[in-house]
DRENPA-639009 format. One record per residue (C-alpha): x, y, z; residue in one letter; residue number from 1. Coordinates in nm, 3 decimals, decimal comma. Each point is the difference from the previous one (the first is absolute). Last residue first. Layout:
N
ATOM      east     north        up   code   pos
ATOM         X         Y         Z      A   NUM
...
//
This chain:
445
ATOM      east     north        up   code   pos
ATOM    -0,906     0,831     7,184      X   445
ATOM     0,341     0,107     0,001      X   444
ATOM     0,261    -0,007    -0,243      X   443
ATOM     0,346    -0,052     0,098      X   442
ATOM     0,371     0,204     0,029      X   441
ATOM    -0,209     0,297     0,205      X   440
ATOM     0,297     0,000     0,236      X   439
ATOM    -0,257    -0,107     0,284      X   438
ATOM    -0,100    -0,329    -0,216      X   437
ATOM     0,362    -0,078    -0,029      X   436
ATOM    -0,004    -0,023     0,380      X   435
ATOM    -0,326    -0,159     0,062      X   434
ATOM     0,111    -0,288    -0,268      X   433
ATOM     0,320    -0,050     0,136      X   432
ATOM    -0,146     0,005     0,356      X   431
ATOM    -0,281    -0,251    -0,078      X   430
ATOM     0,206    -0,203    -0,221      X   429
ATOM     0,249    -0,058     0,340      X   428
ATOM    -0,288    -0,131     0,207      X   427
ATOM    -0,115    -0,200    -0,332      X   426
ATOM     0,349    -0,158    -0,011      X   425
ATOM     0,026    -0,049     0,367      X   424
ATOM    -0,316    -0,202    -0,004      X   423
ATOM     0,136    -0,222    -0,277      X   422
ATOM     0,307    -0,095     0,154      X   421
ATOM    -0,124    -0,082     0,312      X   420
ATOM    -0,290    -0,233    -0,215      X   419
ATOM     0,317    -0,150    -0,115      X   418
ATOM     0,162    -0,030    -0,307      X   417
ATOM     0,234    -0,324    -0,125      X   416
ATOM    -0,269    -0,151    -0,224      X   415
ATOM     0,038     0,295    -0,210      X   414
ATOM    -0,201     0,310    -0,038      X   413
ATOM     0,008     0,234    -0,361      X   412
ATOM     0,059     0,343    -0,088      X   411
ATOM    -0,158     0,295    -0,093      X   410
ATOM     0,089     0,369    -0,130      X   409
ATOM     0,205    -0,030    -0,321      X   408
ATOM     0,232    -0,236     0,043      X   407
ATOM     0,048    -0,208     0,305      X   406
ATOM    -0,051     0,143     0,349      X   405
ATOM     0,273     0,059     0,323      X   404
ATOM    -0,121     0,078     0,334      X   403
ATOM     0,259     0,128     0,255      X   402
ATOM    -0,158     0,354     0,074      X   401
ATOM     0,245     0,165    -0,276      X   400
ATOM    -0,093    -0,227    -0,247      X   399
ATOM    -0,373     0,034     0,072      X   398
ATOM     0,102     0,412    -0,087      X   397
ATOM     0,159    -0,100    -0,249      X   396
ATOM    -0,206    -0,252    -0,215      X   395
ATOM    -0,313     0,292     0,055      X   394
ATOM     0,221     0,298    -0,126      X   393
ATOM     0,140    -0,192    -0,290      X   392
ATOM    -0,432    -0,132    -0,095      X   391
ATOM    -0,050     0,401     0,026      X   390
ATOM     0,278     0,096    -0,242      X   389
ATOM    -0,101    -0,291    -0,218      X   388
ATOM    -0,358     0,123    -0,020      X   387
ATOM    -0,212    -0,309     0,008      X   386
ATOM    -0,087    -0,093    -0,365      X   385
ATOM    -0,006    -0,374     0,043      X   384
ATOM    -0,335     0,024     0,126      X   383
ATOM    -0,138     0,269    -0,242      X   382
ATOM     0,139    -0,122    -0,337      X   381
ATOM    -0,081    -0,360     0,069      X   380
ATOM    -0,370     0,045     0,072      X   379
ATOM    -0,193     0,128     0,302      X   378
ATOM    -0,398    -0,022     0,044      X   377
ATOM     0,018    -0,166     0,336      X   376
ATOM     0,355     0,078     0,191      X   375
ATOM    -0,206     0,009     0,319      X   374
ATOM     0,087     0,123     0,327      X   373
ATOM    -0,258     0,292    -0,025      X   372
ATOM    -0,160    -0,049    -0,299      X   371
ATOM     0,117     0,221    -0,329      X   370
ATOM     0,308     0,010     0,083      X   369
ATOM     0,293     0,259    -0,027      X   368
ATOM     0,374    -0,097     0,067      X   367
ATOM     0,163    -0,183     0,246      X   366
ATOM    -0,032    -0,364    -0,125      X   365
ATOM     0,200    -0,259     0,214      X   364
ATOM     0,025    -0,366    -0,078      X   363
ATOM     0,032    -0,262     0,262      X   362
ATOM     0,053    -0,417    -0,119      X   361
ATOM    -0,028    -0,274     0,121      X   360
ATOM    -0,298    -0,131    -0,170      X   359
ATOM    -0,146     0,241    -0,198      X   358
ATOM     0,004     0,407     0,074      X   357
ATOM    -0,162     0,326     0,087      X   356
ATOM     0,130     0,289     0,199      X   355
ATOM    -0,246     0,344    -0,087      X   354
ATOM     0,090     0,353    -0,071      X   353
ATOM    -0,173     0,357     0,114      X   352
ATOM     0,149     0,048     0,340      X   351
ATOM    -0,247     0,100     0,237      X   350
ATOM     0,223    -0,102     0,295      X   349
ATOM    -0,199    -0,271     0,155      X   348
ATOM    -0,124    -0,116    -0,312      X   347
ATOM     0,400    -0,061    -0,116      X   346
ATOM     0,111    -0,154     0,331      X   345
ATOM    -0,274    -0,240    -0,027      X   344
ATOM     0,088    -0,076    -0,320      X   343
ATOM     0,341    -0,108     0,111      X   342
ATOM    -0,147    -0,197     0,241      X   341
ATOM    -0,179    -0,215    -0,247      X   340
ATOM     0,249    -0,032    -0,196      X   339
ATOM     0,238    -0,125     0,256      X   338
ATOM    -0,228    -0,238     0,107      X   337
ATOM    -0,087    -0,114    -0,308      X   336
ATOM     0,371    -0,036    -0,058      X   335
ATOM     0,045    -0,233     0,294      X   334
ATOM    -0,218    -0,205    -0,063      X   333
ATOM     0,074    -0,048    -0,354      X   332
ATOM     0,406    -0,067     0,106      X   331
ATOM    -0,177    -0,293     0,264      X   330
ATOM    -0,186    -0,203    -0,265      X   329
ATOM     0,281     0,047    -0,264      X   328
ATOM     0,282    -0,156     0,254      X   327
ATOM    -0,273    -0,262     0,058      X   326
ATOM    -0,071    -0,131    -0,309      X   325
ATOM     0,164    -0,311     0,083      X   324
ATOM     0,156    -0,010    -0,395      X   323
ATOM     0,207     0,345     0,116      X   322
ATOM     0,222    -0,236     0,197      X   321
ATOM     0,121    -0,207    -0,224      X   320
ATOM    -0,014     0,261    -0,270      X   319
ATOM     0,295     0,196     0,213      X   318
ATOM     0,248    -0,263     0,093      X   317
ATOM    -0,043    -0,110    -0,432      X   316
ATOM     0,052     0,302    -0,072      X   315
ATOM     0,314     0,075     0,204      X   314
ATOM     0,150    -0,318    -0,125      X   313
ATOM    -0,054     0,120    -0,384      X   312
ATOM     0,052     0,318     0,040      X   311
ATOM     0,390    -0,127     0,138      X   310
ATOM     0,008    -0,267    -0,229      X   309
ATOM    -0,032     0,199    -0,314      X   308
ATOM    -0,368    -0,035    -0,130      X   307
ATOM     0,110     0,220    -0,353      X   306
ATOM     0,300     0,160     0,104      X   305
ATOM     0,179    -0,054    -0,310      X   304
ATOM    -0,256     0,115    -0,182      X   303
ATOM    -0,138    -0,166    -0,367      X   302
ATOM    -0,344     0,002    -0,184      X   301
ATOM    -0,064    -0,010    -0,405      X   300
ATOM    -0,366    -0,119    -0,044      X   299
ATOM     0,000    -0,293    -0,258      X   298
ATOM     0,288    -0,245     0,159      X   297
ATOM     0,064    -0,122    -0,273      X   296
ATOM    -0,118     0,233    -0,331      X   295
ATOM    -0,182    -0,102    -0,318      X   294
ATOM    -0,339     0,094     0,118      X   293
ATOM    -0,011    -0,169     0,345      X   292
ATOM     0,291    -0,306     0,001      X   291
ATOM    -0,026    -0,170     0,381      X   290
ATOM     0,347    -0,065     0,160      X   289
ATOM     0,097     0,357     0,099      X   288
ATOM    -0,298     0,018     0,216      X   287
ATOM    -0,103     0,332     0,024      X   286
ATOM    -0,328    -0,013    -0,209      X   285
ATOM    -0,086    -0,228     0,223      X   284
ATOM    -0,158     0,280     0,195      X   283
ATOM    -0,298     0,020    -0,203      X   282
ATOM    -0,116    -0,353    -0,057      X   281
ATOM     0,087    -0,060     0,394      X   280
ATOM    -0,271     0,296     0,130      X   279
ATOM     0,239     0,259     0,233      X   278
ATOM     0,284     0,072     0,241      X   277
ATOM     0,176     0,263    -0,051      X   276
ATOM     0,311     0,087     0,228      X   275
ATOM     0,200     0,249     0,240      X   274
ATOM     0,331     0,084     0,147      X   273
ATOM     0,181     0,194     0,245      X   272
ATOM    -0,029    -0,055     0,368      X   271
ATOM    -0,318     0,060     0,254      X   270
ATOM    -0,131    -0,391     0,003      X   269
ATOM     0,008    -0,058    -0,309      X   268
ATOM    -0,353     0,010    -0,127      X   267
ATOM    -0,029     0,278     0,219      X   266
ATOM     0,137     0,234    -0,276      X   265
ATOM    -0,050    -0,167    -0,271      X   264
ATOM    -0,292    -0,189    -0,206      X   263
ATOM    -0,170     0,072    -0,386      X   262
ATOM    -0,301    -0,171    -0,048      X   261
ATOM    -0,102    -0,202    -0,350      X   260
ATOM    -0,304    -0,122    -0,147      X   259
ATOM    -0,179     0,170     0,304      X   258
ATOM    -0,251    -0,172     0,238      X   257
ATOM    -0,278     0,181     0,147      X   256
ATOM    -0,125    -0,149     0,370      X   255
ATOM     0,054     0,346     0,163      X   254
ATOM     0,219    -0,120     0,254      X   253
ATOM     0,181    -0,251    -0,190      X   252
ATOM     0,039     0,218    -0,267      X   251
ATOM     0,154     0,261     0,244      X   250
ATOM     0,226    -0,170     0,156      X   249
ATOM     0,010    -0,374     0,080      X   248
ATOM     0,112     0,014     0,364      X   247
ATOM    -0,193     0,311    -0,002      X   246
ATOM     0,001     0,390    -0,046      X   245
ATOM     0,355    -0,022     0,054      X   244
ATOM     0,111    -0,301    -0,137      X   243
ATOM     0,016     0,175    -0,346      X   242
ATOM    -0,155     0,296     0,015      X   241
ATOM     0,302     0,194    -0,049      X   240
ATOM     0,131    -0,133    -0,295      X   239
ATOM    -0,287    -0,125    -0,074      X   238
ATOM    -0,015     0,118    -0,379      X   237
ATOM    -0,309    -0,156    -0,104      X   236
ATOM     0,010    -0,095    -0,381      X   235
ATOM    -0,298    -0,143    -0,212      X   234
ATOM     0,048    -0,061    -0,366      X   233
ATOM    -0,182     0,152    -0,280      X   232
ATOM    -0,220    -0,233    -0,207      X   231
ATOM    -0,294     0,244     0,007      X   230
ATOM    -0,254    -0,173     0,126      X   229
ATOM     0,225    -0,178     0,281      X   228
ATOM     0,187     0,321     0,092      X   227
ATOM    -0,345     0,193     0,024      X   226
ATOM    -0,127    -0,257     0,211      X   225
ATOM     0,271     0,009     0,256      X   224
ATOM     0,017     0,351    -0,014      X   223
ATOM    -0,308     0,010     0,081      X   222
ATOM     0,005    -0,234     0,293      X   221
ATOM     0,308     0,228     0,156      X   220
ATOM    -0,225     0,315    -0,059      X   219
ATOM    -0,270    -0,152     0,228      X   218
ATOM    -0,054     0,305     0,223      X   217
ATOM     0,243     0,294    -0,102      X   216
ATOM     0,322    -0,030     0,083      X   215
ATOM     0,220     0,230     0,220      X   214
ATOM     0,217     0,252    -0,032      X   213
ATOM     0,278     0,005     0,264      X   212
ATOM    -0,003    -0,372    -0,028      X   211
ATOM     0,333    -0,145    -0,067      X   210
ATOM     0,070     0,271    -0,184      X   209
ATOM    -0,284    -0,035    -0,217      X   208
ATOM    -0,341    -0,209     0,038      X   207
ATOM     0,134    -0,322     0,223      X   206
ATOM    -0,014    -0,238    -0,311      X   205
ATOM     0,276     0,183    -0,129      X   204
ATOM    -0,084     0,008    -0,375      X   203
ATOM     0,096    -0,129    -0,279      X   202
ATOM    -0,199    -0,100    -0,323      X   201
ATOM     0,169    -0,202    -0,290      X   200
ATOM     0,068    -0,005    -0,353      X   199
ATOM    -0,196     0,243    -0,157      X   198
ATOM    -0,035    -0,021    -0,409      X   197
ATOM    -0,404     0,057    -0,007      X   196
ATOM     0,072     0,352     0,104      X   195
ATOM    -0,333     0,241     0,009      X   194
ATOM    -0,232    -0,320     0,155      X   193
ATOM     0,320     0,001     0,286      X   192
ATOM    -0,030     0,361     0,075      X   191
ATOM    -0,382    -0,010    -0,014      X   190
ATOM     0,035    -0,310     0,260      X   189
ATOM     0,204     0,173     0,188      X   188
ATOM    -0,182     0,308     0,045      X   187
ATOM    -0,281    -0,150     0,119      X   186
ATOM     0,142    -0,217     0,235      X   185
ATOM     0,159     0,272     0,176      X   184
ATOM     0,394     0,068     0,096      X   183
ATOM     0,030     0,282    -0,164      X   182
ATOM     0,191    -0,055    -0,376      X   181
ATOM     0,370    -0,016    -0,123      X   180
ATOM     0,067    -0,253    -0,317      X   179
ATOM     0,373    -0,056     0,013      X   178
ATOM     0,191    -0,099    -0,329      X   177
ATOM     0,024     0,402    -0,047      X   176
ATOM     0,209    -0,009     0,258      X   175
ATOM     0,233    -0,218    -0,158      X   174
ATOM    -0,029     0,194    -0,325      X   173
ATOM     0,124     0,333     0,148      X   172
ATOM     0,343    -0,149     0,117      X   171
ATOM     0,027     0,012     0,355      X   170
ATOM     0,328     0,246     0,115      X   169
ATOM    -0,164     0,286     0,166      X   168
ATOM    -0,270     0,006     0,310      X   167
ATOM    -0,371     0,002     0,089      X   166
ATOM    -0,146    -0,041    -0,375      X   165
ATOM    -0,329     0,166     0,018      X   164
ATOM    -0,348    -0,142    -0,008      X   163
ATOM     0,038    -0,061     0,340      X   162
ATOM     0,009     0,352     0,149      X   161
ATOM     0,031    -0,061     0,263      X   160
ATOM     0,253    -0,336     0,052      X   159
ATOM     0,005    -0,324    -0,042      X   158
ATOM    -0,134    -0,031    -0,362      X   157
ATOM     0,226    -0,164    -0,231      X   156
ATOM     0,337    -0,156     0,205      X   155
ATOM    -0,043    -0,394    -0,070      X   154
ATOM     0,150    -0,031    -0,348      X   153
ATOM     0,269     0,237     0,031      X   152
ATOM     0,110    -0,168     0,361      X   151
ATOM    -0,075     0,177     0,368      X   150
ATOM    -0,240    -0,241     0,097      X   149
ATOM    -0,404    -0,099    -0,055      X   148
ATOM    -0,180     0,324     0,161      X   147
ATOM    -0,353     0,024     0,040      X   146
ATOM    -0,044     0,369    -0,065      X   145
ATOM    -0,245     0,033    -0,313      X   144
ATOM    -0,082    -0,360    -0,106      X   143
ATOM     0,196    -0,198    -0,295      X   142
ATOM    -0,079    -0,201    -0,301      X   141
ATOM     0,306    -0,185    -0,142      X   140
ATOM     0,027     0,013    -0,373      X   139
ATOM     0,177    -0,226    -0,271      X   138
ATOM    -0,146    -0,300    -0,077      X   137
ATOM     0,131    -0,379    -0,110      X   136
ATOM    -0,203    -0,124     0,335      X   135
ATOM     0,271    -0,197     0,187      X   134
ATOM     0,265     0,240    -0,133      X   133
ATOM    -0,185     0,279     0,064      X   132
ATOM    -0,139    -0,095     0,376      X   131
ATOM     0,398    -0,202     0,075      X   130
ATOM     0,144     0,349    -0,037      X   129
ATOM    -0,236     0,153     0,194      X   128
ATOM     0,034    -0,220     0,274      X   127
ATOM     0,378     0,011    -0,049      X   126
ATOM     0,003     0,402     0,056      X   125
ATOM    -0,218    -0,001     0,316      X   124
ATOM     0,217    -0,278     0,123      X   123
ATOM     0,322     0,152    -0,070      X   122
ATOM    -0,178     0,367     0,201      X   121
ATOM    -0,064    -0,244     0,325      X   120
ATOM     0,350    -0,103    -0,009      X   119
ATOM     0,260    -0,269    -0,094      X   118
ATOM    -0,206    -0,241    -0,191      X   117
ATOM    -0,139    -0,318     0,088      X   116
ATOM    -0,209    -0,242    -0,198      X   115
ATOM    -0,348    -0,160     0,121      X   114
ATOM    -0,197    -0,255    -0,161      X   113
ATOM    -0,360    -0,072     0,093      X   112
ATOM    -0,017     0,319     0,164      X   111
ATOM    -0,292     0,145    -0,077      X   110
ATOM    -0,222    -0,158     0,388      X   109
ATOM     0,317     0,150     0,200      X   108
ATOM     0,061    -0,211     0,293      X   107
ATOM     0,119    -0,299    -0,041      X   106
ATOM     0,153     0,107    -0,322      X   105
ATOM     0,193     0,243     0,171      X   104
ATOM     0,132    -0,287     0,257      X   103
ATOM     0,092    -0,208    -0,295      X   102
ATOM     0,230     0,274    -0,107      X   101
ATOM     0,159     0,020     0,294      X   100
ATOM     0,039    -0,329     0,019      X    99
ATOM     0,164    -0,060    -0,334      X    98
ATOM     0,181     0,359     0,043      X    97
ATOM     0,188    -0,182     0,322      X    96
ATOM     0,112    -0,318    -0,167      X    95
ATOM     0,241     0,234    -0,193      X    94
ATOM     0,123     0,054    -0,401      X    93
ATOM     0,275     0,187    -0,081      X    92
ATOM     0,147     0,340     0,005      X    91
ATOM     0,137    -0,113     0,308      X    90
ATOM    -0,080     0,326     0,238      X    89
ATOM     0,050     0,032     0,398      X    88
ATOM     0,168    -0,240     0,117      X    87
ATOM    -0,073    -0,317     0,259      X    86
ATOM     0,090     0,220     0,280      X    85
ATOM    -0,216     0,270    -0,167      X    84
ATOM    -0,315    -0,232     0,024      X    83
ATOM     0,032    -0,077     0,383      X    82
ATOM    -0,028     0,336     0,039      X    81
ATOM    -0,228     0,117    -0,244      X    80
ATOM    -0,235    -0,284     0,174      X    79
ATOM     0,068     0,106     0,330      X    78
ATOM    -0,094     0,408    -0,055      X    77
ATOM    -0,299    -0,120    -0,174      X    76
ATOM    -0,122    -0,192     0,272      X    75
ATOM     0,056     0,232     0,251      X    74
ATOM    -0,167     0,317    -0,159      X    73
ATOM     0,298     0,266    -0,045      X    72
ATOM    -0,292     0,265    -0,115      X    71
ATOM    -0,352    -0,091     0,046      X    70
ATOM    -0,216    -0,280    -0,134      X    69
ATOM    -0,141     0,197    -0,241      X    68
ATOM     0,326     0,117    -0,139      X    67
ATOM    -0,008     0,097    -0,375      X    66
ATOM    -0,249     0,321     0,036      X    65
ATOM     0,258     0,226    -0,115      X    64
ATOM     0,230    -0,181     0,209      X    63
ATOM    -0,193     0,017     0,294      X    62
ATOM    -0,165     0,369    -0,072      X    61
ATOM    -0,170     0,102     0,318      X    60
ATOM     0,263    -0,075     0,236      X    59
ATOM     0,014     0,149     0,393      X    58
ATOM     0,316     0,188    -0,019      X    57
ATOM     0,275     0,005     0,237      X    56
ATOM     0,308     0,315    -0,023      X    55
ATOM     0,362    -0,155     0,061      X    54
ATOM     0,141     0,237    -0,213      X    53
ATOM     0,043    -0,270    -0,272      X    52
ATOM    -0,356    -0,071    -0,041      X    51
ATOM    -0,193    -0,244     0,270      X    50
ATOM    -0,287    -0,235    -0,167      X    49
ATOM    -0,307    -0,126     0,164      X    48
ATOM    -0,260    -0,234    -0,050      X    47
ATOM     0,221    -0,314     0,064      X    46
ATOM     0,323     0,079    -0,045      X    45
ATOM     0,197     0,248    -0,196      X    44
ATOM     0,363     0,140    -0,042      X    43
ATOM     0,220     0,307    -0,085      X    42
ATOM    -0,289     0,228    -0,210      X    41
ATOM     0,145     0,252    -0,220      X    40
ATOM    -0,274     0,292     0,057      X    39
ATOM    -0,100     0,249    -0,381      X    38
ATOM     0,146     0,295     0,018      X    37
ATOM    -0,233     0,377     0,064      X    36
ATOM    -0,200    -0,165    -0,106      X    35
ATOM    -0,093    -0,304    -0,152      X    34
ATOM     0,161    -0,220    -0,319      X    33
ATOM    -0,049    -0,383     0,052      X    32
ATOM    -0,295    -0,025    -0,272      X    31
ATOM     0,274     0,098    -0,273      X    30
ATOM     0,257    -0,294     0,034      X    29
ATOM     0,342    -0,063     0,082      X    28
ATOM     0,048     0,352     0,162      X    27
ATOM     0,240     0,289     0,049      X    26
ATOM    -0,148     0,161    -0,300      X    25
ATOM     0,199    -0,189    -0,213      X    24
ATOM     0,256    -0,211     0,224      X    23
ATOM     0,308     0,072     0,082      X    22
ATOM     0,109     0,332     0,080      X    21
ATOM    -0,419     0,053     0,138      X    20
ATOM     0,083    -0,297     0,222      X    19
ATOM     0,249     0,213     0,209      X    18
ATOM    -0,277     0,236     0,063      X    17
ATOM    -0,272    -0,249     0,079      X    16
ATOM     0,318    -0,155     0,245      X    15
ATOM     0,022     0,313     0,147      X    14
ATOM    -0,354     0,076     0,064      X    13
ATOM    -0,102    -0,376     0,131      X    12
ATOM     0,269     0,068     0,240      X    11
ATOM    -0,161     0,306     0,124      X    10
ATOM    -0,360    -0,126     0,037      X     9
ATOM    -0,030     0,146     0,332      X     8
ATOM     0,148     0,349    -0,029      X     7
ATOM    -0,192     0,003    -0,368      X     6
ATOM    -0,386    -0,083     0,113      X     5
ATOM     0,027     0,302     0,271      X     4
ATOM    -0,301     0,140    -0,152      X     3
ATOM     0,149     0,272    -0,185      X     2
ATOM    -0,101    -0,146    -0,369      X     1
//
């Protein structure tokens, strides 16, 4: 790519290159891959983040979504402070996971109990470990694209095509332990008629990745009913609707309770960890001092990380203020009006695509519609089907400007944005978009 991108992001280039002796790929994870490197970013604050050639960036992602109040927020920043002068793991008990805890149950309408885990993709796996063992099946119904975690048990159906295994190394009969269908009532209920032995549902209660295909109308209350008549259990995996859509997340929002949720990300306040909170008669199935079929504690759970003091003291800085509702109030503004400027750009330029989204979010279609700035009538396979070369050429070029997205093409608002912000993103959308447009790289109306 000659567009001067290199000469600027030079010290990102040698350390990408001195990363590739080290680590596979040059990367600790997939999603961070870009070209023609990926950007090693020196610091963050607020809504902005500066990479190691000194380059700003407005911030889409936030942590992969894990920052709603904005990088480096105050609060946080103190309470890992004070925290880390106290130490930073006991691999013991703390007063801090009791309140932390107890502010999750404040909030979260499942979470009668709650027990931490180290990530988002732990929680996935306990919650499905705690469905079987609480209901003595075997099967986990799934929804094309919503994605649960990197583990064996969470990883059926991310990707197009999602009948097909997406990687090597998961034994045949785990996946088979998933039951894949769209995310319809109809098809879930002939899916869960066809296999009497299903343990639980899951879904993120956003519609998948974190809302890139949306719900239909009601589907929540369905699945709600469906668990109930069918004796399946109810999982939301809020990883990233947790706190984000609302104090309460998602279930709180919508007014349907799971039988278990899965938390992370800004359940911690930005650092590692995660939990699942859930109905009392399920979850003490982890308490080593009740006997459940012969075995004490009935559900197997360790991790040495689990609600470490650090997560712990972050969380707690974080939850207090997310329980105002105000950091959510203002991150929703401000993502309708990116949206909604974004989609101005779009009609403006003829583009065929549409940006769409919940709460504070911003997803990006560029692709053919059948409405003008609508993504009515598109499933699964189309929205998350973007051409990767064209979704690289997008991420770039708003790279390039100083505007940095999450995965695929969208990204989320924090409480740290301004309306400054905003309006600099659309002005800069509007060039990316009438440049990329002129190379014939998108579809027009």
């Amino acid at each position: 790519m000659n567009d001067g991108f290199e000469p600027s992001h030079s010290g990102s280039k040698s350390l990408y290159e001195r990363a590739m002796e080290t680590l596979p790929g040059g990367l600790s994870g997939e999603l961070r891959a870009a070209a023609p490197f990926p950007i090693f970013i020196d610091r963050a604050e607020g809504a902005r983040k500066w990479d190691v050639d000194g380059n700003e960036y407005i911030d889409y992602s936030m942590g992969s979504a894990a920052l709603l109040l904005g990088h480096s927020h105050p609060a946080v920043v103190e309470a890992i402070g004070k925290q880390a002068g106290k130490g930073t793991l006991y691999s013991a008990l703390t007063p801090l996971e009791v309140e932390w805890a107890g502010l999750v149950r404040g909030l979260y309408p499942s979470a009668e109990r709650v027990r931490f885990t180290g990530s988002g993709t732990e929680a996935n796996t306990l919650a499905f470990r705690l469905a079987r063992a609480a209901t003595g099946r075997e099967k986990i119904l799934r929804f094309e694209g919503h994605f649960h975690g990197w583990g064996d048990d969470t990883s059926v159906g991310i990707k197009v095509p999602f009948e097909r295994p997406h990687g090597h190394g998961i034994l045949p009969a785990v996946d088979a332990a998933s039951l894949l269908c769209p995310a319809d009532s109809a098809s879930a209920e002939e899916v869960l008629a066809a296999n009497p032995d299903t343990a639980a549902i899951v879904l993120e209660p956003s519609g998948a990745s974190w809302g890139t295909v949306p719900l239909p109308d009601g589907f929540l209350e369905d699945l709600r009913r469906l668990a109930d008549g069918s004796g399946a259990l109810l999982i939301f995996d809020e990883v990233i609707t947790g706190f984000r859509w609302s104090p309460g997340g998602a279930q709180a929002l919508s007014g349907v309770t799971p039988d278990l949720t899965a938390l992370a990300k800004n359940l911690t306040g930005g650092l590692p960890g995660g939990a699942v909170a859930g109905r009392e008669e399920i979850m003490c199935l982890l308490d080593p001092a009740i006997e459940y079929k012969g075995m004490r504690a009935g559900v197997f759970h360790r991790g040495t990380f689990n609600a470490n003091p650090l997560s712990a003291a972050a969380g707690i800085a974080a939850l207090e203020i997310f329980k105002t509702g105000e950091p959510q109030r203002r991150a929703d503004e401000l993502a309708a009006r990116l949206r909604e400027g974004m989609g101005r750009v779009l009609t403006r330029h003829e583009i065929a695509g549409a940006v769409y989204g919940p709460s504070s979010t911003c997803h990006i279609y560029l692709g053919p519609v059948k409405r003008n700035g609508s993504i009515e009538g598109l499933g699964a396979a189309e929205l998350k089907s973007i051409p990767p070369a064209r979704v690289q050429a997008f991420q770039h070029a708003l790279r390039q400007r100083g505007v940095d997205f999450m995965s695929y093409s969208g990204g989320v608002t924090s409480a740290a944005h301004t309306e400054a912000d905003i309006d600099k993103t659309i002005d800069v959308f509007g060039v990316v978009i009438e440049e990329l447009a002129g190379a014939g790289a998108l579809d027009r109306l």
